[in-house]
C-alpha positions in Angstrom: 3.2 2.4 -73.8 2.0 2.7 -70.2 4.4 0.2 -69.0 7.6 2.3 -70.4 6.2 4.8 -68.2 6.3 3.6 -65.5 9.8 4.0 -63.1 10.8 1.8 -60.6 10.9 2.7 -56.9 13.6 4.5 -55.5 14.8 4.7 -52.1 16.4 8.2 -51.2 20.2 7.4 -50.9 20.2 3.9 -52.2 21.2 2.3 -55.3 18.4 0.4 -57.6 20.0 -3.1 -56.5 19.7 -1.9 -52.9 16.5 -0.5 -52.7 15.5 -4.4 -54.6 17.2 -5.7 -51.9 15.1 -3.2 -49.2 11.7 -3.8 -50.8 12.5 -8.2 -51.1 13.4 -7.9 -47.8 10.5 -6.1 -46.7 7.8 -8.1 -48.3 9.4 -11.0 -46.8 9.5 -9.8 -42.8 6.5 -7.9 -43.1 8.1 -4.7 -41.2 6.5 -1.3 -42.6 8.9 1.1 -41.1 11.8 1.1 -43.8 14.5 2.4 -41.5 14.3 -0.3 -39.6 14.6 -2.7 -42.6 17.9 -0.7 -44.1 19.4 -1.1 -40.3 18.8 -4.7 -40.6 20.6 -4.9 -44.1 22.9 -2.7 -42.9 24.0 -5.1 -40.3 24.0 -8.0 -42.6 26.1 -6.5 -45.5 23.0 -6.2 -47.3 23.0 -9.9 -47.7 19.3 -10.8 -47.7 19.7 -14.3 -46.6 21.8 -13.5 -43.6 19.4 -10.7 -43.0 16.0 -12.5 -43.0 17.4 -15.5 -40.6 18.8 -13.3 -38.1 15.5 -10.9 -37.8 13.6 -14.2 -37.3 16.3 -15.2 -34.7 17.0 -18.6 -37.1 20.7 -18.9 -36.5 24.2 -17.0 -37.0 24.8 -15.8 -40.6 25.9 -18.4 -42.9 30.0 -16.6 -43.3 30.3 -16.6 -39.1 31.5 -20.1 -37.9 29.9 -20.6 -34.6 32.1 -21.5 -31.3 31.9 -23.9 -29.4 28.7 -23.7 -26.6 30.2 -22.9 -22.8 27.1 -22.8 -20.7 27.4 -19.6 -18.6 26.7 -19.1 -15.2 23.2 -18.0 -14.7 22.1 -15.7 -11.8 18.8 -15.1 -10.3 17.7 -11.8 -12.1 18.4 -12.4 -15.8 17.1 -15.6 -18.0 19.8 -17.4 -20.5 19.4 -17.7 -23.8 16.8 -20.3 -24.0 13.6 -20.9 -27.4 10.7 -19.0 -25.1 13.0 -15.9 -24.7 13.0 -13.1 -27.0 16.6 -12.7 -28.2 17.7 -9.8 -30.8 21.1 -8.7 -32.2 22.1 -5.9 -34.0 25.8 -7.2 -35.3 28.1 -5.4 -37.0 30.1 -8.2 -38.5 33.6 -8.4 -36.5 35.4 -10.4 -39.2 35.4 -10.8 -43.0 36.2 -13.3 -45.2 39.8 -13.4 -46.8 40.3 -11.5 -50.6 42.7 -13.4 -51.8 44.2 -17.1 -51.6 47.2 -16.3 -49.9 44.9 -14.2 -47.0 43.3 -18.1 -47.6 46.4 -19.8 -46.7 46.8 -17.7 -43.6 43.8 -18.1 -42.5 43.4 -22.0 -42.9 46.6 -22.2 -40.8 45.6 -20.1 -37.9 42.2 -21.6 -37.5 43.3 -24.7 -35.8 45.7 -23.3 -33.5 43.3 -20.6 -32.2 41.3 -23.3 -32.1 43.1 -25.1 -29.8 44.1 -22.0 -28.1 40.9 -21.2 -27.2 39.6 -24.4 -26.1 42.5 -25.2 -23.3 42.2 -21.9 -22.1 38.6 -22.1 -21.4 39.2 -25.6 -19.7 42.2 -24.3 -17.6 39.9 -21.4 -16.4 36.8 -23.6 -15.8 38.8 -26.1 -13.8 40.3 -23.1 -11.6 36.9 -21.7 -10.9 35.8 -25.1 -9.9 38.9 -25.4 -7.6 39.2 -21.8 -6.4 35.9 -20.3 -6.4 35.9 -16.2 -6.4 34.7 -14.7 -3.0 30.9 -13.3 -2.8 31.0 -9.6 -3.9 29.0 -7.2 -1.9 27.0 -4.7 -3.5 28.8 -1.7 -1.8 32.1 -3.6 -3.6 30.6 -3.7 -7.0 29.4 -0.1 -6.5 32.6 0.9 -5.9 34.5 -1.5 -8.8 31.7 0.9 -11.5 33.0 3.8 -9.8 36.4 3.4 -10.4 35.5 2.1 -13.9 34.0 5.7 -14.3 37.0 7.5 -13.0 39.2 5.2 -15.6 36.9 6.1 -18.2 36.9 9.7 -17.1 40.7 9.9 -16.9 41.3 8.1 -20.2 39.7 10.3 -22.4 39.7 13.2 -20.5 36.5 14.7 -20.0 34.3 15.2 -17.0 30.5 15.4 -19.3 29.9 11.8 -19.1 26.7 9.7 -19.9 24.7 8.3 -16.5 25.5 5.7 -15.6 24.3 3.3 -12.8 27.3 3.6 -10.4 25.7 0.5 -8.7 26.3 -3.5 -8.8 24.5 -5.1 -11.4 22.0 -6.7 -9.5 20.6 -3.9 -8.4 20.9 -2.1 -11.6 18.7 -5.0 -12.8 16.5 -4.2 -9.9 16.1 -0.1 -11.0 15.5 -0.9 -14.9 12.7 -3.7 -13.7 11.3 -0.9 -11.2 11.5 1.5 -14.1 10.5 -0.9 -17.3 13.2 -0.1 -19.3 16.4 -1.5 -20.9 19.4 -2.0 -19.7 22.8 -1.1 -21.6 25.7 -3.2 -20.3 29.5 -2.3 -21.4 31.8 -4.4 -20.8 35.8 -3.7 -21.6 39.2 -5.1 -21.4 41.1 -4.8 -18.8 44.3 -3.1 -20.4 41.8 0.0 -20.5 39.1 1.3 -22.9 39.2 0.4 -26.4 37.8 2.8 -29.3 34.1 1.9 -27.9 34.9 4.4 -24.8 35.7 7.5 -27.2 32.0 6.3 -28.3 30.7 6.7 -25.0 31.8 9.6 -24.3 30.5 11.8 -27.1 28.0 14.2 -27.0 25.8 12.0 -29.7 25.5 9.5 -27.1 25.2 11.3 -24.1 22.3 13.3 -25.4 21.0 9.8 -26.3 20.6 8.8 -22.9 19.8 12.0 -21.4 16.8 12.3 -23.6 15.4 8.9 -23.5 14.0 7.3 -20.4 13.7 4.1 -21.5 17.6 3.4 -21.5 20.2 3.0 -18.7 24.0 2.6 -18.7 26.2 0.5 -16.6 29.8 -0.1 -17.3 32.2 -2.5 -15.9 36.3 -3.6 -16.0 36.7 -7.1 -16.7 39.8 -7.5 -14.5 41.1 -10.5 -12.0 40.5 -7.5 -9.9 37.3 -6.8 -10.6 35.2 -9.6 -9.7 31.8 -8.1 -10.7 32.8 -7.5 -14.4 34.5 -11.0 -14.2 31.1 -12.2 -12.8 29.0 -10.7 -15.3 31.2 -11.4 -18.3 31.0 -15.1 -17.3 27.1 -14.7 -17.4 26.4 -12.7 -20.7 29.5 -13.4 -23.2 27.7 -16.3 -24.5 29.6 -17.6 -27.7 31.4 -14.3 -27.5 35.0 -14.2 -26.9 35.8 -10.8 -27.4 36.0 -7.3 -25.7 34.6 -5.0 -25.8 30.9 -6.2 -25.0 27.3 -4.5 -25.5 24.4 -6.2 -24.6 21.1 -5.2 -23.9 18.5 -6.2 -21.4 15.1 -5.9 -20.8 12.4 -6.8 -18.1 10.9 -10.1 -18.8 7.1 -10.7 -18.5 5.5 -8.6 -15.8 8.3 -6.9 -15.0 10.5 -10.2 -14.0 13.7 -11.2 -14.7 15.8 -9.8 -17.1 16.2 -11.2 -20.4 18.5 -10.6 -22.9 17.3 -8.3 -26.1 20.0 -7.0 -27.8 23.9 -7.7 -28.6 26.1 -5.2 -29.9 29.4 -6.7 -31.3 32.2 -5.8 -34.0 33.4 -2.8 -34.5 31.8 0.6 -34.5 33.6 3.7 -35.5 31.0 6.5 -35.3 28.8 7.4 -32.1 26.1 7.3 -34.9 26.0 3.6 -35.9 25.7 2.8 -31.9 22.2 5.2 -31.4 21.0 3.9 -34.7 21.2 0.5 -33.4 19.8 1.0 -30.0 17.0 3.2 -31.5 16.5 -0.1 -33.9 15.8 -2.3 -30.4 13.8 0.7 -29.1 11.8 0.4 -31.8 11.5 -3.3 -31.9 10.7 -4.1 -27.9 9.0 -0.3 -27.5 5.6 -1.8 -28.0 6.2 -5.1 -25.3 7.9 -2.4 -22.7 4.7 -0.1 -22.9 2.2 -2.9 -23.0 4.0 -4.2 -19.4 3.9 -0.1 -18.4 0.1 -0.4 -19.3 -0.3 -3.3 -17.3 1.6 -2.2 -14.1 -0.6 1.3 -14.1 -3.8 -0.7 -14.7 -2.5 -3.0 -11.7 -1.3 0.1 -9.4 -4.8 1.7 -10.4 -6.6 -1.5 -9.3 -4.6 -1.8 -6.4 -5.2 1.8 -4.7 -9.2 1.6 -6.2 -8.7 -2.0 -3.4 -7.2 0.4 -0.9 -9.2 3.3 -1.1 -12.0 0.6 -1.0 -10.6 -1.4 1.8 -9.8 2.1 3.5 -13.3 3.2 2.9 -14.6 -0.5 4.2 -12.9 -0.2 7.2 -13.9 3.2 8.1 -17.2 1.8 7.4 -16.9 -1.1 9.8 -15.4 0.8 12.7 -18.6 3.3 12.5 -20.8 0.4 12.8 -18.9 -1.2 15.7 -18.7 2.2 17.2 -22.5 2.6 16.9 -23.8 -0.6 17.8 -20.9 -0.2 20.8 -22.7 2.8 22.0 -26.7 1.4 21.6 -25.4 -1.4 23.5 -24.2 1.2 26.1 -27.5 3.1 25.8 -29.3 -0.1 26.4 -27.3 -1.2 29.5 -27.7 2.3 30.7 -31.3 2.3 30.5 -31.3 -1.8 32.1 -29.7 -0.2 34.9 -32.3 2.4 35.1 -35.3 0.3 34.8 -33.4 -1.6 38.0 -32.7 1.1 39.8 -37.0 2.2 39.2 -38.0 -1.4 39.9 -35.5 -1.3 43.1 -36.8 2.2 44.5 -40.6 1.3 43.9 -40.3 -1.8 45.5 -38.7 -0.2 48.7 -41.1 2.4 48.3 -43.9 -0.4 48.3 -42.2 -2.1 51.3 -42.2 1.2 53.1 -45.6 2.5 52.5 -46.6 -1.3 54.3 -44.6 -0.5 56.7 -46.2 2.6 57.3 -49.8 1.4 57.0 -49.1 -1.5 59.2 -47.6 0.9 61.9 -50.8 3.4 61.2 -53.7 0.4 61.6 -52.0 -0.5 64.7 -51.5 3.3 65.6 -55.3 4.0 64.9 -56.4 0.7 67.0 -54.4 2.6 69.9 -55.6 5.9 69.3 -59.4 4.2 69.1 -58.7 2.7 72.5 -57.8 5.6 74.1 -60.5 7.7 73.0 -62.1 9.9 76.1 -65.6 9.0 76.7 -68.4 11.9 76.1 -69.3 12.1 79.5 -65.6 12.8 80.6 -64.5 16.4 82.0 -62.8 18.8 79.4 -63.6 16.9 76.1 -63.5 18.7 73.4 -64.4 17.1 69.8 -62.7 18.0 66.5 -63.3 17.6 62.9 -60.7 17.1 60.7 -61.0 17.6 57.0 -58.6 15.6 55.0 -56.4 16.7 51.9 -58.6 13.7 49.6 -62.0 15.4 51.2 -63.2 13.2 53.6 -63.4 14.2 57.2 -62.9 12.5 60.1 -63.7 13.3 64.5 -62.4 12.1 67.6 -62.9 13.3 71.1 -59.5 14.6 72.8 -59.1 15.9 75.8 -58.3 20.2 76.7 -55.1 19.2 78.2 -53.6 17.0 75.1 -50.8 18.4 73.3 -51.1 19.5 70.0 -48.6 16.6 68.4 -51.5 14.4 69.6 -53.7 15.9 66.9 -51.1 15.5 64.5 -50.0 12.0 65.2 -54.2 11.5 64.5 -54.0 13.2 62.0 -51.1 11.2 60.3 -52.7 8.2 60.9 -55.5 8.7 58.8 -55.3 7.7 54.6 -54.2 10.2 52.1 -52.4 12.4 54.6 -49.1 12.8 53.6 -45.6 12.8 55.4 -45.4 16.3 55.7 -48.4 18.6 56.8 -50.0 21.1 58.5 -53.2 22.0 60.4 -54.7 25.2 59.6 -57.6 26.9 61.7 -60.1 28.4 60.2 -60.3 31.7 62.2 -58.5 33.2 62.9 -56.8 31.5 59.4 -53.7 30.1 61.3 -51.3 27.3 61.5 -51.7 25.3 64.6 -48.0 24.2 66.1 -47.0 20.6 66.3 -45.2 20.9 69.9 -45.6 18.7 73.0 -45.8 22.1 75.2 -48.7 23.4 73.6 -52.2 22.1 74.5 -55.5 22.2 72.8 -56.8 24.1 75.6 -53.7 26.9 74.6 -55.1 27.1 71.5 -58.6 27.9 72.1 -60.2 25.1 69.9 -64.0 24.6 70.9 -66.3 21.6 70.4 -67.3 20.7 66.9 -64.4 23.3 65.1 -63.1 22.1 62.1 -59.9 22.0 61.1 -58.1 21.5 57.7 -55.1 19.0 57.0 -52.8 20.4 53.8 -49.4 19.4 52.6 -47.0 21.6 53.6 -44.4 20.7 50.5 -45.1 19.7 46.8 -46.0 16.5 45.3 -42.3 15.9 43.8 -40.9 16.3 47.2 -43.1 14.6 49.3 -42.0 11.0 47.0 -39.2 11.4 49.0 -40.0 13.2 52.2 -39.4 10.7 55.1 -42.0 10.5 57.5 -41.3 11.3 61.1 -44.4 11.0 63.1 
């Protein structure tokens, strides 16, 4: 009684086979979000064979007949389809099988000759690459070939509120999506003008599209003898594709390196809808690989300006050591060539005051020589007291000159360079001049006198004696 209860699950929208289909189909991918899953049936004509291989990337559907292989030219910035790349296609399937037996008949018949078509085609234009090789395009060239695609575009349909679009070569669109970590739409048409995919590209569905996500950019190109850019670049992504227009979608490869191809858009679309719901459906499927890279980039910026700022802050570090050791190495010399110049001025100073002293002992043997007798006429004897205490006498004569008592007088120890000789009374300096005589300054037997400095200690270091 329970089990008559019970209803089966019901997708909103979708028939009971359908939503089977949906919830086989889910079980077997594993994939949780169920829009994705009914874009992926969508794609496949809700066959769920054809569906399952082409989310696990196992081969072409089982109705599509695969062409034969032509191994496309391969430039620096994006990878080739290879097993270690990442490859996804949304596919709206471009041809159907025939109804009826006569459609059958038709179809048997052309096969071969489209075939063949094909094949010499391709071998004609292979050879005539080989022999005639397309000059290098320069990037201002293929900025200019996407600009005049734009102005195509913009004339065709008429409007001036177009998508953005990289009006620059492809390489260095590569180069701005790998800067920026995000995909890369390329749109490829014929060269007779835009098909029905341009009327897509210019509506307002798409346009807000791009405008509102930062994860995709646009870049358009004529495939035209003309334009050798969109000939270049159709060369490198058609693939097994033979047919314009083209929509593929790149993405940065590991770390932000080359470009690798994610997504192909082929068959025909008819709504601006059904082209967002498929790029949402890649968005979805490489949004969690484009943000880990983006995590991985700011944790690497991060790192690298923590470096800097520690490098910086090393540096400064560094040159404030250098600068201080730099200036107690200065200090040091400067106070080396202060201890010389002390060591230098005492030993002159040493050499001098020998000099002196040599010059007074020989001085004081002369002035000991000379002495006047006592019993000589006009003898007068003095007492001089000295500056360290001790006293000394000597007999002169009335009629010496007064710079004789000082010349005695600085012959004697602890006199310095510069003195003078007071008298007691009156208190009075006695003149040091050849024209004066003891006798003119009334000095008397046995008087003392008293020897003092006549400038301070500080100067007298560096007085020069002139007696």
């Amino acid at each position: 009684m329970a089990d008559e209860d019970v209803q089966p699950l019901r997708v909103s929208g979708l028939s009971a086979e359908r939503t089977e289909i949906l919830l086989q189909f889910q079980d077997m991918t594993g994939i949780d979000d169920i829009t994705v899953c009914e874009v992926t049936l969508n794609d496949s004509a809700w066959n769920l064979e054809d569906a399952v291989s082409r989310h696990f990337n196992l081969g072409p559907p089982r109705n599509m007949r695969a062409p034969q292989l032509e191994r496309p030219l391969q430039p620096h910035n994006v990878l080739a389809d290879s097993g270690e790349q990442a490859v996804y296609s949304v596919t709206v399937p471009f041809w159907r099988p025939p109804s009826d037996w006569l459609s059958w008949c038709l179809w048997a018949f052309a096969v071969p000759f489209y075939t063949t078509y094909s094949t010499i085609i391709d071998c004609i234009r292979f050879i005539y690459d080989l022999i005639f090789p397309g000059p290098e395009v320069r990037n201002a060239d293929a900025g200019s070939e996407v600009s005049r695609c734009v102005d195509s575009l913009r004339n065709q349909f008429g409007t001036e509120s177009l998508p953005p679009i990289q009006i620059v070569s492809f390489a260095s669109a590569c180069e701005n999506c790998k800067r920026s970590l995000s995909f890369l739409i390329v749109y490829l048409d014929s060269t007779s003008g835009f098909s029905s995919y341009g009327s897509i590209l210019v509506h307002d569905e798409f346009r807000n599209f791009l405008e509102d996500s930062d994860l995709f950019h646009l870049w358009i190109c004529d495939v035209d003898s003309s334009h050798q850019e969109g000939a270049r670049v159709w060369n490198l992504l058609r693939g097994f594709n033979r047919v314009l227009p083209l929509i593929v979608v790149l993405a940065p490869g590991a770390s932000g390196g080359r470009m690798r191809r994610v997504a192909e858009i082929k068959g025909r679309l008819e709504r601006p809808d059904q082209l967002v719901h498929h790029l949402r459906a890649v968005r979805m499927r490489f949004i969690g690989s484009l943000r880990e890279m983006r995590r991985v980039r700011a944790e690497r910026e991060h790192t690298q300006a923590l470096r800097e700022q520690q490098d910086e802050a090393y540096n400064q570090s560094l040159q404030l050591d250098r600068e201080k050791a730099q200036r107690a190495q200065e200090e040091q010399e400067q106070r080396r060539r202060m201890d010389d110049e002390i060591v230098e001025r005492l030993a002159k100073e040493q050499e001098l005051r020998y000099q002196q002293e040599l010059e007074k002992t020989l001085a004081r043997s002369e002035f000991e020589n000379t002495e006047p007798g006592p019993d000589c006429v006009d003898v007068v004897r003095l007492q001089l007291r000295l500056p360290s205490g001790d006293r000394v006498q000597r007999r002169f004569i009335k009629q010496d000159s007064s710079s004789i008592l000082y010349r005695f007088a600085f012959l004697q120890n602890s006199v310095p360079c510069h003195f003078e000789i007071w008298k007691t009374y009156p208190r009075e300096v006695l003149p040091n001049d050849t024209s004066v005589t003891l006798s003119d300054l009334g000095l008397c037997s046995n008087e003392i006198l008293y020897v003092q400095s006549s400038i301070d200690s500080e100067s007298e270091s560096e007085a020069t004696c002139n007696y």
